[in-house]
C-alpha positions, 0 to 999 in steps of 0.5 A: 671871588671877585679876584677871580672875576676880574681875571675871566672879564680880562681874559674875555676882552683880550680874546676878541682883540686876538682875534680881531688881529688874528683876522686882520694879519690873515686877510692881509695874507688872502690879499697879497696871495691874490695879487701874487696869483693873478700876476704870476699866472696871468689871470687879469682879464678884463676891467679892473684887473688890468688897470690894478696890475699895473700897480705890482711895483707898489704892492710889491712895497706894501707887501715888505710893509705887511710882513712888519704889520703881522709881526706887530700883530703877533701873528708870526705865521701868518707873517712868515707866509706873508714873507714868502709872498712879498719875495715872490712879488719882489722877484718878479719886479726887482730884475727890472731894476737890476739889468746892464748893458748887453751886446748883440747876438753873434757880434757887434753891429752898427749903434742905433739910437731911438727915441720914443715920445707920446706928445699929448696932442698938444703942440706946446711939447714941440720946441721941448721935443726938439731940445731932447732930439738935439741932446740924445741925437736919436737916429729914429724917434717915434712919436704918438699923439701926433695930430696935424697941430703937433706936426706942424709945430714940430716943424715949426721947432726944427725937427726937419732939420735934425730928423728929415726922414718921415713917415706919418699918419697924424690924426686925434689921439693916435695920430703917430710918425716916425722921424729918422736920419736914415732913409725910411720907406713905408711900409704897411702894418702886419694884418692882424685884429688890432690897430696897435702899429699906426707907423710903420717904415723900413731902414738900411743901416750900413752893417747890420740888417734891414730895419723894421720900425714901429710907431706903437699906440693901442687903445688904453684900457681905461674903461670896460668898453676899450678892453677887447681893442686893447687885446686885440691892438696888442695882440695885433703886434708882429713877433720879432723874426730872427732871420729876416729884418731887425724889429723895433718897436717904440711907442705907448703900450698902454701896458706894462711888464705886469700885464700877460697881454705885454710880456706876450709881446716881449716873449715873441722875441723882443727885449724891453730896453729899460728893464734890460738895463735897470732902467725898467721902474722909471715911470712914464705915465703920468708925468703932469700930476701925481694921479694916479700914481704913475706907471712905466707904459712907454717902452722901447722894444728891440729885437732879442738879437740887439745888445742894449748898451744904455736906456734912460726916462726923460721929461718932455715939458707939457706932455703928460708922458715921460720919453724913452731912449735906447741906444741898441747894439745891432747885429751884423750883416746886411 
């Protein structure tokens, strides 16, 4: 009889700790499908979903990591359910890390080179700048952030001499220009809600088509309050135009290939230079400190009739961003 006792107390405590596994390994599961709906769907709307997504890559990750949890837990079900979803994610991240270079649509074109750089406001970054300018020779560089003391410094450094052409609206913290060898003429933004294009010029490049160039810096979503100009900047942004002028846009997004808002901007005819060649999980922002964990926002977007022959992340000193460059293939005409 006591026997007997024993084995019901034993069967008694082993219950709730299957249970509490059971319930673990499934609230492990409701998470990631979660994630997996709102980031295949496109459902983050406003404050915080729009700054979580923007962590997909590293729930991607985790969510390899929880397959190996709910096995540990004994729950082969809900493991496998997890696998499917871990795939998903996998699926929506990965390509951004297996791309190549690609040529441009109808032929090869003449080669352009662009650089994109938000400086921080801070003046410091300008001889650093200039050292990358002479490293990767951009033909046009977009820079944001740039206040009158980062102009000046700029100048002060040589970028003059490397890139003569400007075309600037320097301010505060969305202060932008665009430096070129090529000559550039202004040009006014596209109408639209948002404010996102601060720079905007065009250019002629012998054998290819009339350039139009985009110095690109909408609000960042940080808070509640900055989500509508955050829509509204992005959505402000011009579609590529396939039979006029060969768009580019550079700059700091303040999004990422997991926010709809962006891949909105992407699928108006536009490929991201880094994703394309496997360069789309370096990260950008932030590169001074390790919080929050970093994040690809800074992109260089190229009209979907240019081939992307290279794309890389480079360090600017004292900025708080990471610089993108692209060296795109045009397409002929002009």
């Amino acid at each position: 009889m006591a026997q007997a006792r024993l084995v019901a107390a034993a069967r008694s405590a082993t219950l709730p700790r299957m249970h509490l596994r059971a319930l673990a390994a499934w609230a492990l599961v409701a998470a990631t499908a979660a994630w997996v709906a709102v980031r295949a769907l496109g459902l983050e709307q406003g404050y915080p979903a729009v700054q979580l997504l923007a962590y997909t890559p590293v729930v991607a990750g985790g969510a390899v990591v929880a397959v190996a949890i709910t096995l540990l837990l004994g729950q082969r079900t809900a493991a496998a359910c997890v696998a499917v979803l871990a795939a998903v994610l996998v699926g929506l991240v990965a390509p951004r890390a297996l791309g190549g270079a690609s040529g441009a649509e109808g032929g090869s074109g003449p080669r352009l080179r662009v650089l994109t750089a938000n400086l921080y406001g801070e003046p410091r970054t300008a001889a650093g700048l200039v050292e990358i300018v002479r490293e990767t020779r951009p033909d046009v560089l977009s820079v944001q952030e740039l206040s009158p003391s980062v102009l000046r410094a700029l100048d002060a450094a040589g970028l003059g001499e490397l890139l003569p052409e400007l075309v600037a609206s320097p301010g505060g913290g969305f202060g932008s220009g665009l430096y070129s060898r090529l000559p550039l003429e202004r040009r006014a933004a596209v109408p639209g809600p948002g404010r996102g294009a601060l720079s905007v010029a065009r250019a002629r490049l012998p054998g290819a088509p009339v350039l139009e160039l985009y110095a690109v810096h909408p609000r960042a979503p940080l808070r509640r309050s900055d989500m509508p100009q955050w829509r509204a900047d992005l959505r402000g942004l011009p579609p590529a135009t396939p039979g006029g002028a060969v768009r580019i846009l550079a700059g700091d997004f303040n999004a990422t290939l997991d926010h709809a808002e962006f891949r909105a901007v992407v699928g108006g005819g536009y490929e991201d230079a880094a994703a394309e060649t496997g360069a789309g999980l370096r990260a950008t922002w932030p590169a001074d400190r390790r919080f929050p964990p970093p994040v690809t926002i800074d992109h260089v977007l190229a009209d979907a009739r240019c081939g992307v022959r290279a794309a890389r992340v480079i360090d600017v000193p004292r900025s708080d961003h990471r610089a993108v460059f692209a060296e795109l293939e045009l397409p002929r005409g002009g």
